[in-house]
N, C-alpha and C positions, 0 to 999 in steps of 0.2 A: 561963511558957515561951511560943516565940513559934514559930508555924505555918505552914504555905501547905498550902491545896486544892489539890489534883495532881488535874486530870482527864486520864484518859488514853484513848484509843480505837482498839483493835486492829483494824486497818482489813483488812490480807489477810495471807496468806501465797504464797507460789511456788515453784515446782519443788522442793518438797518429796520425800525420799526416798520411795517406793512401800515400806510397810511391809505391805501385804494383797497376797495373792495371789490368790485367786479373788475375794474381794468387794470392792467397792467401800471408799474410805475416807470417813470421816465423822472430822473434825476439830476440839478445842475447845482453846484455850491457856487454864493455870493463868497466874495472875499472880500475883508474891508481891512484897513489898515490903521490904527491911533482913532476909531473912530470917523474917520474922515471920508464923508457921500462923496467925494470927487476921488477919492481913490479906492472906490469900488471896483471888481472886474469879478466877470463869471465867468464859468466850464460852459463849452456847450454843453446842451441836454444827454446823457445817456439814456439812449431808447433799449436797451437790453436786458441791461445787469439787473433790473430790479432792483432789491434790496441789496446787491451786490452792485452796486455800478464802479465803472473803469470810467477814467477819461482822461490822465497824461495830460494834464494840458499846463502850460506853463505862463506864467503872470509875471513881468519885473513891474518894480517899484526903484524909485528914489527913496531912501531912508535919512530924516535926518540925525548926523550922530548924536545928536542930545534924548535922540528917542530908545537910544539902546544902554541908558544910563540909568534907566529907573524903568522898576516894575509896571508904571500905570499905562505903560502905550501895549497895547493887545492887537494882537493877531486873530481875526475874527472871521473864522467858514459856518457860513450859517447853508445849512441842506434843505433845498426845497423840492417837493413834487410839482412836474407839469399837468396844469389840468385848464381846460376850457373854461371854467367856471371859477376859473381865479386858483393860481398855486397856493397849495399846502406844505405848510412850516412841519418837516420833520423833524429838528435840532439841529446845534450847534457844536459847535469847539472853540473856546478862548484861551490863547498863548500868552505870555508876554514875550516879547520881541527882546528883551536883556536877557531872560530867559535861553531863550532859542539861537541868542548869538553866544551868550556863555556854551551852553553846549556843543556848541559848531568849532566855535575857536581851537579849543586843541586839534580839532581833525581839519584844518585849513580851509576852516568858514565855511564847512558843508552837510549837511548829517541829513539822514530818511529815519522820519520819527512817526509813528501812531499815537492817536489821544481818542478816548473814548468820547463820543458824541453825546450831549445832553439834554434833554427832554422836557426838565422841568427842575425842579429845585434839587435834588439829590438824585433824581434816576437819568440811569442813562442807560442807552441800549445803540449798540456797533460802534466802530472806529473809522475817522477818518488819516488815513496816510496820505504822507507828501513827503517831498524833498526838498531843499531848499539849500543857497548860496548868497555866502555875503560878498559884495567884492574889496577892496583896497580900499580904503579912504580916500576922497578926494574933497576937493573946495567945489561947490558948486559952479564956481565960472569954468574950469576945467571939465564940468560934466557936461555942462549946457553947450559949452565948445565941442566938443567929443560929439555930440547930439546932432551938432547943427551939421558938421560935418560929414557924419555917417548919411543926415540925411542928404545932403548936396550928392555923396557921390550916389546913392539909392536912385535919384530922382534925375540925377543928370544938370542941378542948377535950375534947369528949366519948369520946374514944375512938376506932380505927379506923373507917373508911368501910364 
């Protein structure tokens, strides 16, 4: 079967809904991919920005190419607050992944795109921005190779550093 490395990097978010009311907000977005709880990854926390949060932070994925052929596989940042008492769901943003590669392609599989954050059935309030990169097709044994070897030389053969 045949692939692409999706790097993606959750650059900010904006005028975000105010979900705390005496403290401060601290901000991290889930990212999931097709649906799929094993390919989850977060931001760390922004302890600043408030409603404004930054965090540059960058997530790869394996993609498989049958998933950039059809609309139903989504791109999914869901925004939550940190709180002691259990984090608070501020909204989301859903992509689709054919979508977001159709758009990338003429610009050589790379684009920085905003999508308005959703709340509930039709409201939405602030945007979340990222960047994102497709790489080259490849067969998954030539990825898995590529992998094992980057990590050999990382590690030394020997095991973790």
């Amino acid at each position: 079967m045949e692939c692409r490395k999706l790097e993606l990097t959750i650059n900010y978010a904006n005028d975000l809904r105010q979900v705390r009311r005496i403290f401060k907000m601290k901000v991290y977005a889930k990212v999931s991919v097709g649906g799929n709880p094993e390919m989850e990854k977060r931001t760390p926390v922004d302890k600043h920005g408030r409603t404004n949060p930054a965090w540059n932070y960058t997530m790869k994925y394996s993609i498989g190419e049958p998933w950039l052929q059809h609309h139903g596989t989504m791109l999914v940042i869901k925004l939550y607050c940190k709180r002691k008492l259990g984090d608070r769901y501020i909204g989301e943003v859903h992509q689709s992944l054919k979508q977001l590669y159709d758009y990338a392609c003429p610009m050589g599989g790379s684009a920085v795109v905003c999508f308005p954050v959703q709340m509930g059935c039709a409201e939405s309030q602030g945007q979340v921005c990222f960047s994102y990169k497709f790489g080259e097709k490849v067969t998954i044994e030539k990825m898995m190779l590529a992998e094992s070897i980057a990590s050999f030389l990382v590690t030394g053969g020997g095991g973790a550093i």
